[in-house]
Z-matrix of the N, CA and C atoms (Angstrom, degrees):
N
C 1 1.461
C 2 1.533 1 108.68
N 3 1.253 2 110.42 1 165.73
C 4 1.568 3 92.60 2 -152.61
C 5 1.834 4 84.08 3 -139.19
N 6 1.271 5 113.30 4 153.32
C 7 1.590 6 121.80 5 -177.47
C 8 1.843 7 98.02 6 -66.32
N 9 1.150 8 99.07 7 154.20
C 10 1.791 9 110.60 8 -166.77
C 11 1.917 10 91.81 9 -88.19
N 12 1.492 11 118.18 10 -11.01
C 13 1.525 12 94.46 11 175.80
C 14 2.096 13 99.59 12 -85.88
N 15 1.139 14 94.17 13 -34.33
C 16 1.987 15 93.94 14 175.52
C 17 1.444 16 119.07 15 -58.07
N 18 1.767 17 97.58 16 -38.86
C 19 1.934 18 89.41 17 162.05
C 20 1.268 19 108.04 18 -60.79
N 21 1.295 20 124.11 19 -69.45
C 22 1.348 21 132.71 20 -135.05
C 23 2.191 22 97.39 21 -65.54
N 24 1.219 23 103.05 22 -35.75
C 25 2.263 24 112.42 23 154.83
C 26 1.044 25 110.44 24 -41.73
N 27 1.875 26 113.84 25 -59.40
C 28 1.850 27 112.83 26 -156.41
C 29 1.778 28 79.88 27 -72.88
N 30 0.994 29 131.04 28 -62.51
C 31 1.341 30 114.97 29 -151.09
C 32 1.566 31 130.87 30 -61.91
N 33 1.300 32 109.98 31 -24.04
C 34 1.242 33 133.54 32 159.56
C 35 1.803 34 103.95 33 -60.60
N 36 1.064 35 106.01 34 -46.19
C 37 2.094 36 104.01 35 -175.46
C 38 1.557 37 91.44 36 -55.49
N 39 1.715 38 100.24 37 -70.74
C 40 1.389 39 108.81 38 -178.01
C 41 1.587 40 113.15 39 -14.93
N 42 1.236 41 118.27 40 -81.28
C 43 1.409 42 134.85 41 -165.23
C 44 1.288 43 118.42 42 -49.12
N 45 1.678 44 99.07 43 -35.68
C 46 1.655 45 110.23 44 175.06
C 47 1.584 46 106.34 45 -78.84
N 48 1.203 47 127.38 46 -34.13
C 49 1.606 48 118.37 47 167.93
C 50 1.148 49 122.36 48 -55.01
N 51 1.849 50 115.88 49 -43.25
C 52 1.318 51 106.43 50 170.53
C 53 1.738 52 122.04 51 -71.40
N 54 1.233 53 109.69 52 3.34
C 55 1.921 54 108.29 53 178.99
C 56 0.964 55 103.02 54 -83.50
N 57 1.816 56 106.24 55 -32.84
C 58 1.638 57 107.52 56 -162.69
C 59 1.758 58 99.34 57 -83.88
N 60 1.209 59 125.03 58 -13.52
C 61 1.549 60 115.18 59 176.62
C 62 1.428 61 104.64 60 -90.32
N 63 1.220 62 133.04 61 -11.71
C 64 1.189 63 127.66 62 -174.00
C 65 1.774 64 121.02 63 -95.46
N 66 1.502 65 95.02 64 -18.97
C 67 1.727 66 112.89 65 179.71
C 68 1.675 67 112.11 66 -86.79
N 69 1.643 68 98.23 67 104.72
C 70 1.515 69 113.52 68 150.20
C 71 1.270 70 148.85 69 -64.34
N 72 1.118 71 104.37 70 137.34
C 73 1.293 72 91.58 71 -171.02
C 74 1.709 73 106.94 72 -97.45
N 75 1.555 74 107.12 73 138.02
C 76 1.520 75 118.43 74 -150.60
C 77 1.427 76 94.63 75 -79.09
N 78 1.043 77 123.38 76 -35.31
C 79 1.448 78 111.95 77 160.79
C 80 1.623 79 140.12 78 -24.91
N 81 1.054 80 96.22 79 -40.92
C 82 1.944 81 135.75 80 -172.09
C 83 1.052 82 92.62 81 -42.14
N 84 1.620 83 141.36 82 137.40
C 85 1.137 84 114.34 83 121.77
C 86 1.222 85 162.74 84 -56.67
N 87 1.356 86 107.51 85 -14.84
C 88 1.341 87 137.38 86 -175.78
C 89 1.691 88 107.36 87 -116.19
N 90 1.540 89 112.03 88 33.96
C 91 1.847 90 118.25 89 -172.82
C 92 1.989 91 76.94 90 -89.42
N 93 1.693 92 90.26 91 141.23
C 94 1.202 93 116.80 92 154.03
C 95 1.571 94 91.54 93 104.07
N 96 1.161 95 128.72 94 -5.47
C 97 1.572 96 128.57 95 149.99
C 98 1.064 97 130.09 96 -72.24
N 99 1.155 98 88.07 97 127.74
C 100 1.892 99 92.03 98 -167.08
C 101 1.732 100 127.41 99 -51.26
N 102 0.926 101 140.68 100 86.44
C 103 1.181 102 127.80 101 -150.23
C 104 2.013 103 117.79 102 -73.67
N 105 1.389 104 105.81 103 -168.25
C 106 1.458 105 101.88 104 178.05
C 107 1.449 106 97.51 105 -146.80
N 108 1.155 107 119.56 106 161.58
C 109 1.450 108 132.98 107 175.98
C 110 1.359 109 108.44 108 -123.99
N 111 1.448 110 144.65 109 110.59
C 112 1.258 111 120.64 110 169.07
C 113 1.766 112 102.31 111 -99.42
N 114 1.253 113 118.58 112 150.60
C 115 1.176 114 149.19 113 151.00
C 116 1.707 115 141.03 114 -51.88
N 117 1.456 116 108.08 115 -20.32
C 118 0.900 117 141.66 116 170.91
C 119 1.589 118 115.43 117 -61.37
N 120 1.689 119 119.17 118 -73.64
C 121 1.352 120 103.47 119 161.86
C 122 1.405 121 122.39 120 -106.53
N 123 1.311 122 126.56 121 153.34
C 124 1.732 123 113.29 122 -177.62
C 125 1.160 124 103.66 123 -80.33
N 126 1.454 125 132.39 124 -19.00
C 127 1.313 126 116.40 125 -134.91
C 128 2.073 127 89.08 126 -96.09
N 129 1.504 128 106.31 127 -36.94
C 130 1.193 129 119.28 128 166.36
C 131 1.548 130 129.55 129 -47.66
N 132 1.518 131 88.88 130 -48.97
C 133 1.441 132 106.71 131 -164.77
C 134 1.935 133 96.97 132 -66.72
N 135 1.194 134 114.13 133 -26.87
C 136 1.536 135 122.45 134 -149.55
C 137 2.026 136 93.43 135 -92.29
N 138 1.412 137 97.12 136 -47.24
C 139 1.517 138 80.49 137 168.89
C 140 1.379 139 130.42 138 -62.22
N 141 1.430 140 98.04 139 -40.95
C 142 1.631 141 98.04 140 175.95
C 143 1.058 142 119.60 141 -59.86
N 144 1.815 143 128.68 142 -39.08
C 145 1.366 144 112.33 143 162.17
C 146 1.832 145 132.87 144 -52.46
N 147 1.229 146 66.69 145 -36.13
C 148 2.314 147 77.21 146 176.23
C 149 1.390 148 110.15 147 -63.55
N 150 1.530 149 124.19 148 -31.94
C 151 1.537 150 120.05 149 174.94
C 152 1.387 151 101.71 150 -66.82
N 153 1.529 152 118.35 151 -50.22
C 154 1.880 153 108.34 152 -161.35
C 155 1.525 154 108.03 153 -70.93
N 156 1.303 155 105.98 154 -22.37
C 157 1.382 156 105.62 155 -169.93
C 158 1.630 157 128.25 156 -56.57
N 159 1.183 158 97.07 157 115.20
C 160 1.965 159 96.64 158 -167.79
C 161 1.859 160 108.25 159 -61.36
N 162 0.938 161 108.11 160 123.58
C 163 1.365 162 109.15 161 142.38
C 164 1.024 163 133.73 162 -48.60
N 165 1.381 164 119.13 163 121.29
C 166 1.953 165 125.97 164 -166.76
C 167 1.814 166 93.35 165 -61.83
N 168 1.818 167 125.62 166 -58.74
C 169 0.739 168 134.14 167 -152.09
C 170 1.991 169 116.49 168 -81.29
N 171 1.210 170 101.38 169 -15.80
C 172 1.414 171 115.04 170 170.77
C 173 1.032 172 126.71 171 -72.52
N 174 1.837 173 110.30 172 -52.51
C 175 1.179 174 123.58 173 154.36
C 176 1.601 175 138.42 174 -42.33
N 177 1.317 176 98.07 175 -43.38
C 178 1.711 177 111.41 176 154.35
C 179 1.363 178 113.19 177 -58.73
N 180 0.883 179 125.35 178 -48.44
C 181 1.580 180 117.78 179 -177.25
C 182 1.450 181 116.26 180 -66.01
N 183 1.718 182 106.66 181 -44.62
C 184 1.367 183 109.20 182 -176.80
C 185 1.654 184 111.32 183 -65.00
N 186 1.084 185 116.92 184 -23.34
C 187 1.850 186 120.52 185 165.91
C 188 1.015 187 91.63 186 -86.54
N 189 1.172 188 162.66 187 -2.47
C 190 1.779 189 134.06 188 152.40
C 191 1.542 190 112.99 189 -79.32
N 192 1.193 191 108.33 190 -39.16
C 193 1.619 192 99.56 191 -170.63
C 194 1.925 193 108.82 192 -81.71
N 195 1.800 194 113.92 193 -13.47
C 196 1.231 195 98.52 194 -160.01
C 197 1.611 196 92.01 195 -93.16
N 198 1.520 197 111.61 196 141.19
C 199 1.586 198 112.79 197 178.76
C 200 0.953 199 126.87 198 -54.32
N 201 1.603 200 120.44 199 159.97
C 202 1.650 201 109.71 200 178.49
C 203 1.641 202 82.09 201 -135.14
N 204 1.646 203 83.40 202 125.34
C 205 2.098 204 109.97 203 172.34
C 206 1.301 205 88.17 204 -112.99
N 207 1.675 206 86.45 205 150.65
C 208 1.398 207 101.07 206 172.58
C 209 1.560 208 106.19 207 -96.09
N 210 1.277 209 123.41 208 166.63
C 211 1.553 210 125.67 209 172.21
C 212 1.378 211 104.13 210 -82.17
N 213 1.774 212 105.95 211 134.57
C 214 1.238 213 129.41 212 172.00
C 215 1.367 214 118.54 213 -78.79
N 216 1.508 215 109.81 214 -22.38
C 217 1.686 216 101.49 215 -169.79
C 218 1.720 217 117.57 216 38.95
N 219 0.922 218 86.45 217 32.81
C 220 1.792 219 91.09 218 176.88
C 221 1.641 220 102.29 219 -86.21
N 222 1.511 221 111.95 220 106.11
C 223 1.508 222 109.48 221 -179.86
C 224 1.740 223 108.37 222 -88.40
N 225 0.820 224 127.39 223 1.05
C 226 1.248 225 129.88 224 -172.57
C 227 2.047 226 122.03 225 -140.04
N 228 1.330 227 113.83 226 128.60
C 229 1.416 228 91.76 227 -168.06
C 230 1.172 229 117.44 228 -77.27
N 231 1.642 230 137.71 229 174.58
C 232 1.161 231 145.00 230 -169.48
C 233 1.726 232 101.07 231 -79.27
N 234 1.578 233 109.70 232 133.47
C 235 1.271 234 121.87 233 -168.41
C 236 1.570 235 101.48 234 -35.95
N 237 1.598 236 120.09 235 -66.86
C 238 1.210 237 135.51 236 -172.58
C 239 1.596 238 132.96 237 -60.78
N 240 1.810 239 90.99 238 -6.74
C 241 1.724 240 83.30 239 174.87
C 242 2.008 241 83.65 240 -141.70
N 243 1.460 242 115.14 241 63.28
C 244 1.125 243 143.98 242 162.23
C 245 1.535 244 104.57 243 -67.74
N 246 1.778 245 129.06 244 122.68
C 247 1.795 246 98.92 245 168.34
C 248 1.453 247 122.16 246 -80.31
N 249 1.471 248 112.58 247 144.78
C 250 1.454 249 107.07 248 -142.45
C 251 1.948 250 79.69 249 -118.63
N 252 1.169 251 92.77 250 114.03
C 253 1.667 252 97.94 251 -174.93
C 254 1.605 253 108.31 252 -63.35
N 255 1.313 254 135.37 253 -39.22
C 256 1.704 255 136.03 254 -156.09
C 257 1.787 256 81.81 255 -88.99
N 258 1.401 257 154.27 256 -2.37
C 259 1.547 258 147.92 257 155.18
C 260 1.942 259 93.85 258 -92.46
N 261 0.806 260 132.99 259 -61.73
C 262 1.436 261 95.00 260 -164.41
C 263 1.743 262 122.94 261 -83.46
N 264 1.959 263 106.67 262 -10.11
C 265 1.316 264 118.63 263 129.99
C 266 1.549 265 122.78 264 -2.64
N 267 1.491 266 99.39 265 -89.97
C 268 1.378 267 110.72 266 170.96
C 269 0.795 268 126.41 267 -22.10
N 270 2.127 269 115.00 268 -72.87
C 271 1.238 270 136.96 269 -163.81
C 272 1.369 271 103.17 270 -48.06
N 273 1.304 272 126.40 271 -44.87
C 274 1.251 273 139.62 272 -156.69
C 275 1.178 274 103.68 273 -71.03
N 276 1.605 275 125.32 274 -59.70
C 277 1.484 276 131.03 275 -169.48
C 278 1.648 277 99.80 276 -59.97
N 279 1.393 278 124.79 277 -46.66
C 280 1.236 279 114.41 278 166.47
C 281 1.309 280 132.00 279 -69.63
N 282 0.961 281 138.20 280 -24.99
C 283 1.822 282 135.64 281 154.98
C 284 1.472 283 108.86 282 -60.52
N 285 1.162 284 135.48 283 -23.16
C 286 0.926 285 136.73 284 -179.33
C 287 1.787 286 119.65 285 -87.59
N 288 1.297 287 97.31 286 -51.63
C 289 1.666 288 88.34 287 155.59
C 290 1.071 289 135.27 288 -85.24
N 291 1.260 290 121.34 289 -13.50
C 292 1.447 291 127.57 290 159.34
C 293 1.459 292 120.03 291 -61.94
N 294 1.539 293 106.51 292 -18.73
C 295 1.941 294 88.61 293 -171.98
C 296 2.139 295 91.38 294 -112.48
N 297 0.905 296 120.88 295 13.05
C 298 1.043 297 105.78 296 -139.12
C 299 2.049 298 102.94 297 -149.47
N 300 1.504 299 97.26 298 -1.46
C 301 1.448 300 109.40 299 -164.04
C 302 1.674 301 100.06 300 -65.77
N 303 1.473 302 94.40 301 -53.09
C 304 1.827 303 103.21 302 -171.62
C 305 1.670 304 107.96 303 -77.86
N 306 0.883 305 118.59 304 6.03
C 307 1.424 306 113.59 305 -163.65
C 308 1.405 307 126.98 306 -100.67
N 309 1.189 308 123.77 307 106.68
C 310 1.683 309 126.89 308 -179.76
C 311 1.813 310 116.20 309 -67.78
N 312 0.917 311 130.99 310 -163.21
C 313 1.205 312 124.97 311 -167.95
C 314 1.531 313 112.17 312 -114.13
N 315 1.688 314 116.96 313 130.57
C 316 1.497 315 93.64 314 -165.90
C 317 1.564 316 77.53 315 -162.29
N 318 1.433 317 132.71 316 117.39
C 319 1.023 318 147.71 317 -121.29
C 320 1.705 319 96.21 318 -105.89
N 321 1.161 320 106.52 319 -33.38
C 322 1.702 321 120.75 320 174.57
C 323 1.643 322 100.68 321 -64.60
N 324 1.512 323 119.38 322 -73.63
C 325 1.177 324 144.52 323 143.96
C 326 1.537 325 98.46 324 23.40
N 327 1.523 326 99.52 325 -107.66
C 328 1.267 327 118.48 326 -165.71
C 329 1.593 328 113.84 327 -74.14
N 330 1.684 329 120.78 328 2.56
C 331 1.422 330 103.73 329 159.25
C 332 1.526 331 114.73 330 -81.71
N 333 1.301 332 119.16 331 -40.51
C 334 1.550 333 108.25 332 156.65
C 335 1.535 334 137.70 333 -54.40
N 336 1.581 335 102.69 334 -15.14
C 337 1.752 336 98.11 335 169.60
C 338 1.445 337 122.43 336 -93.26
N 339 1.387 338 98.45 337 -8.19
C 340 1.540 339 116.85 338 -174.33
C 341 1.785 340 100.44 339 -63.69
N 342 1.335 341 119.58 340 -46.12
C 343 1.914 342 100.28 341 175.90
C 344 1.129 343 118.36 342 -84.98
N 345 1.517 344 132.19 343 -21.45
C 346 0.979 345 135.59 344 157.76
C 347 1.876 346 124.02 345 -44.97
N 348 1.686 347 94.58 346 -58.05
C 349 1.908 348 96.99 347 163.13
C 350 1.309 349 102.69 348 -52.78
N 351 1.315 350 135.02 349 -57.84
C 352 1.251 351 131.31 350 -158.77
C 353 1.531 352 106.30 351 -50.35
N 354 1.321 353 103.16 352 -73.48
C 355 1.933 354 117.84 353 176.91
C 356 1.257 355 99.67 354 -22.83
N 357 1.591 356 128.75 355 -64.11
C 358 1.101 357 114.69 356 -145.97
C 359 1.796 358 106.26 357 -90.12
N 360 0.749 359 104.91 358 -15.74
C 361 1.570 360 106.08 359 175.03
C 362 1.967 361 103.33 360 -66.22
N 363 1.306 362 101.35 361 -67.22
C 364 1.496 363 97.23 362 171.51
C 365 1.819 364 114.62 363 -50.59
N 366 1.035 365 132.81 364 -48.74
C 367 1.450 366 127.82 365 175.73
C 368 0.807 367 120.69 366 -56.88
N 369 1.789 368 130.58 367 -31.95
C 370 1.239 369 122.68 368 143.41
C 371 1.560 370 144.54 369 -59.87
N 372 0.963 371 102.01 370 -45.22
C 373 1.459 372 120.51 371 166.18
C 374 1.730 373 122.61 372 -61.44
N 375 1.679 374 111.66 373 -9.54
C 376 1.637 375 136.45 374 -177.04
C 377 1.461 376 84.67 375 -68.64
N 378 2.034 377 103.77 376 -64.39
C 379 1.249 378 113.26 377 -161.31
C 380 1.694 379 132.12 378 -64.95
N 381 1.273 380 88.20 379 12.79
C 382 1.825 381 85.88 380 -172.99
C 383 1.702 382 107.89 381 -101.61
N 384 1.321 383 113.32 382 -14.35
C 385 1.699 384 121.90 383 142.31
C 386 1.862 385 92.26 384 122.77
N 387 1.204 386 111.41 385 34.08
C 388 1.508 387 88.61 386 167.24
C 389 1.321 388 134.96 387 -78.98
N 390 1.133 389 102.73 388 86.82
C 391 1.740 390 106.60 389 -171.84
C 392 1.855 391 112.72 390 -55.55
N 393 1.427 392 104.10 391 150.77
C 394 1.468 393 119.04 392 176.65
C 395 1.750 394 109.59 393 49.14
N 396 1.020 395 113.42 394 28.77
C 397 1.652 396 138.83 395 155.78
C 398 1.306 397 127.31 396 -65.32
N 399 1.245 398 158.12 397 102.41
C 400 1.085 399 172.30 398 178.97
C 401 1.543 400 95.29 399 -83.18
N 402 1.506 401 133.66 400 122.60
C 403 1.317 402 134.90 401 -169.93
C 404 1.680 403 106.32 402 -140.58
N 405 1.308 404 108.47 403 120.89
C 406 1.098 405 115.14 404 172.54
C 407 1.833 406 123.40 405 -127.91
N 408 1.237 407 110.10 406 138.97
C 409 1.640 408 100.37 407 -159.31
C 410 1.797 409 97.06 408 -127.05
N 411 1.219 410 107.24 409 111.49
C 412 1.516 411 114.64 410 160.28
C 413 1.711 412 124.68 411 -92.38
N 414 0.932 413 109.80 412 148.92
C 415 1.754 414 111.82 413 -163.33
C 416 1.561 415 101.98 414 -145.02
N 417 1.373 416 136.15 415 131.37
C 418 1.423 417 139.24 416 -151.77
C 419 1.569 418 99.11 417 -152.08
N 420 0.956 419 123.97 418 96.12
C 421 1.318 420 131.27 419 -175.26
C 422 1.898 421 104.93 420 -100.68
N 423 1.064 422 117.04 421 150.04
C 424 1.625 423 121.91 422 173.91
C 425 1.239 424 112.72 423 -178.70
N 426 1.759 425 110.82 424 158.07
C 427 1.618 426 117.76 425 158.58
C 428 1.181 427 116.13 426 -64.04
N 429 1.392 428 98.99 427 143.80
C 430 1.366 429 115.41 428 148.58
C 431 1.597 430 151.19 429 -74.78
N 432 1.126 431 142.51 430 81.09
C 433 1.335 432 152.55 431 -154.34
C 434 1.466 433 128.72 432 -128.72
N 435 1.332 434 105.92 433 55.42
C 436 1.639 435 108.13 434 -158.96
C 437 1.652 436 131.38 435 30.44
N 438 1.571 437 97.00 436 34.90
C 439 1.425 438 92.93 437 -178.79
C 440 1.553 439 103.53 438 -118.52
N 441 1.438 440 111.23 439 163.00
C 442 1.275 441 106.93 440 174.64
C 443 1.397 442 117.89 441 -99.28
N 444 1.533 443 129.06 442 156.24
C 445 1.531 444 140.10 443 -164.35
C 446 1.468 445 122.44 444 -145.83
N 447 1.335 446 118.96 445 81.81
C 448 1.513 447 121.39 446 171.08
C 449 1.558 448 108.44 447 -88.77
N 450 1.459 449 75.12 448 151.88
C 451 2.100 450 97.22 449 -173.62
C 452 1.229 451 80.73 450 -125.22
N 453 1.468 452 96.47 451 135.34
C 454 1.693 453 110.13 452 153.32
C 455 1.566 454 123.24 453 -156.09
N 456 1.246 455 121.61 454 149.25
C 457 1.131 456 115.41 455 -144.53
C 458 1.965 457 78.75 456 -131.63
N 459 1.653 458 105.98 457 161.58
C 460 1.208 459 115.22 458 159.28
C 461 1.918 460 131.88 459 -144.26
N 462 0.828 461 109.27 460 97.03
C 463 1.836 462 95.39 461 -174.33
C 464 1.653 463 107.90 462 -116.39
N 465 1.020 464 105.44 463 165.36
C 466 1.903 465 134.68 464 174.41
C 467 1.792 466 85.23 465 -66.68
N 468 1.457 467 115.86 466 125.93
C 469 1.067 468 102.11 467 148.51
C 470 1.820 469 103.38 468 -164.21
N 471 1.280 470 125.13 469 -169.79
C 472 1.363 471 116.01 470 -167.21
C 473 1.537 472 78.66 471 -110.96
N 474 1.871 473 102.09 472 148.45
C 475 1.354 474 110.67 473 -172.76
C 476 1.664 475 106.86 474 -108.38
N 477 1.503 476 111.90 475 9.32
C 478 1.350 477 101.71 476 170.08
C 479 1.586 478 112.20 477 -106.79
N 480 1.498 479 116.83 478 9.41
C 481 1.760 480 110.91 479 173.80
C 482 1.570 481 96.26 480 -136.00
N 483 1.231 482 124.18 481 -21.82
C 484 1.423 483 108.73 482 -169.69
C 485 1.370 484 119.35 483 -90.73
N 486 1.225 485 137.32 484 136.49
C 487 1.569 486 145.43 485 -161.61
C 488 1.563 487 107.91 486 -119.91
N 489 1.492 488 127.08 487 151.86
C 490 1.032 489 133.55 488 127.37
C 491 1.442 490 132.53 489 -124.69
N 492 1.467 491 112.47 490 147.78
C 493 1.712 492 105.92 491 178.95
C 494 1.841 493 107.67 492 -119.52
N 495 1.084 494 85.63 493 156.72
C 496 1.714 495 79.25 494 -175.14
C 497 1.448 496 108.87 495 -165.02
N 498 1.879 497 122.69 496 143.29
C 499 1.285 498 136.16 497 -169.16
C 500 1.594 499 108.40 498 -168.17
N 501 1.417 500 86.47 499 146.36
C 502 1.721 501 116.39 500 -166.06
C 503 1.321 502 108.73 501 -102.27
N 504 1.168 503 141.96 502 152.19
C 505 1.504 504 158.61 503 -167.86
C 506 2.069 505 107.12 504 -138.76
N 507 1.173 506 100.18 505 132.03
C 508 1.383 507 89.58 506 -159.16
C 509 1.474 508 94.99 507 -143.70
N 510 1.376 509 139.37 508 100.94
C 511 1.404 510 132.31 509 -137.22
C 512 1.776 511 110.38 510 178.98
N 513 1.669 512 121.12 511 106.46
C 514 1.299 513 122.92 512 -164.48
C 515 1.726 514 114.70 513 54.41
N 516 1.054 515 97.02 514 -141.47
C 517 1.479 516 89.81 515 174.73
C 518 1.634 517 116.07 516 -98.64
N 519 1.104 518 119.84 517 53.37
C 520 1.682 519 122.45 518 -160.81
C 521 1.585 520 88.14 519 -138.48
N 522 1.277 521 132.28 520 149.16
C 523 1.659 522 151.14 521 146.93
C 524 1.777 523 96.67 522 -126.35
N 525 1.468 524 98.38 523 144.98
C 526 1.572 525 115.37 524 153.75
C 527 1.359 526 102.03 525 -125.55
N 528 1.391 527 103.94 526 171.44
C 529 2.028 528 125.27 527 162.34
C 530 1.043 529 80.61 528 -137.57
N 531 1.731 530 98.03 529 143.57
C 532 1.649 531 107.22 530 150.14
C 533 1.787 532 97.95 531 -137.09
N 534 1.286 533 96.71 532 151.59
C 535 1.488 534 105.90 533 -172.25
C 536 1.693 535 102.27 534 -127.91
N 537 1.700 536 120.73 535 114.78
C 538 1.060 537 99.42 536 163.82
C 539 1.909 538 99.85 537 -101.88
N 540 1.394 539 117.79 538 175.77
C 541 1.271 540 139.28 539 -178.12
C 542 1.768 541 105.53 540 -129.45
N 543 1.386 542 118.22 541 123.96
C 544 1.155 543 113.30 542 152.04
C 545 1.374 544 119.07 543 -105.55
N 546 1.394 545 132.94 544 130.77
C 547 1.245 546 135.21 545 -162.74
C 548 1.813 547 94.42 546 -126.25
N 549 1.364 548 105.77 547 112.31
C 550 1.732 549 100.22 548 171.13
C 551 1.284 550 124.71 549 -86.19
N 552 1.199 551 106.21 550 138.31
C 553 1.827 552 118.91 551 -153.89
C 554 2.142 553 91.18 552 -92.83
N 555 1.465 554 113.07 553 135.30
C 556 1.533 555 88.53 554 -159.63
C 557 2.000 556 85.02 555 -109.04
């Protein structure tokens, strides 16, 4: 049995070993993964702790340089940078015939243009300034064969800030949809 001030030491070490196995270093690429320790070899086990192990002095720095905003509680977006569905409308009808005017259907083809359309619809649509916007861009490419093809999509969202715009391309034997979504971040 052991004196209650030597527990009350080991347990305090204890507790501090487990902070020190649990502290990443923000550097990491892989910080905020859960890590493992095996037991098996020391010599292993000991480097891997020395990589996760945070630096007291890094960590200080990395809270000095990262900003501190205050919360806006802004539940609603600003009239003027509202997403205005008939502008990214547009954007859409034009990325869409622009990448896609000469083009027949070729299944290899258009799975590689499919992130590319996507990218550029969102990179455009970044630039028209909708602040605190959540943007998501779907793109649906297919043959044509006298058949018919609905897309439909469904999410949770609030119906007095969140928007979607959306347009079809219909050209040789090729159709697209593209769907952007604005989702306001509150």
């Amino acid at each position: 049995m052991m004196p209650a001030s030597e527990t009350s030491s080991r347990r305090s070490s204890m507790a501090f070993t487990e902070v020190q196995k649990t502290a990443v270093n923000l550097l990491d690429p892989l910080a905020g993964r859960q890590r493992t320790y095996s037991a098996s070899s020391s010599k292993h086990s000991t480097q891997q702790k020395s990589v996760t192990m945070m630096n007291p002095k890094v960590a200080q720095d990395v809270q000095t340089l990262a900003p501190r905003l205050a919360n806006t509680y802004k539940m609603q977006p600003d009239e003027d940078k509202r997403f205005k569905c008939k502008d990214v409308t547009d954007i859409i009808d034009h990325v869409l015939e622009e990448q896609l005017k000469g083009l027949s259907y070729d299944p290899d083809k258009c799975r590689f243009l499919l992130p590319s359309i996507a990218d550029e619809i969102k990179e455009k649509v970044k630039q028209l300034g909708f602040d605190r916007f959540k943007l998501v861009c779907l793109v649906t490419i297919g043959e044509l064969h006298n058949q018919g093809v609905r897309v439909a999509s469904r999410c949770l969202w609030n119906t007095e800030t969140d928007r979607m715009a959306t347009s079809s391309f219909c050209k040789n034997d090729l159709f697209a949809s593209a769907v952007v979504f604005g989702i306001y971040k509150e």
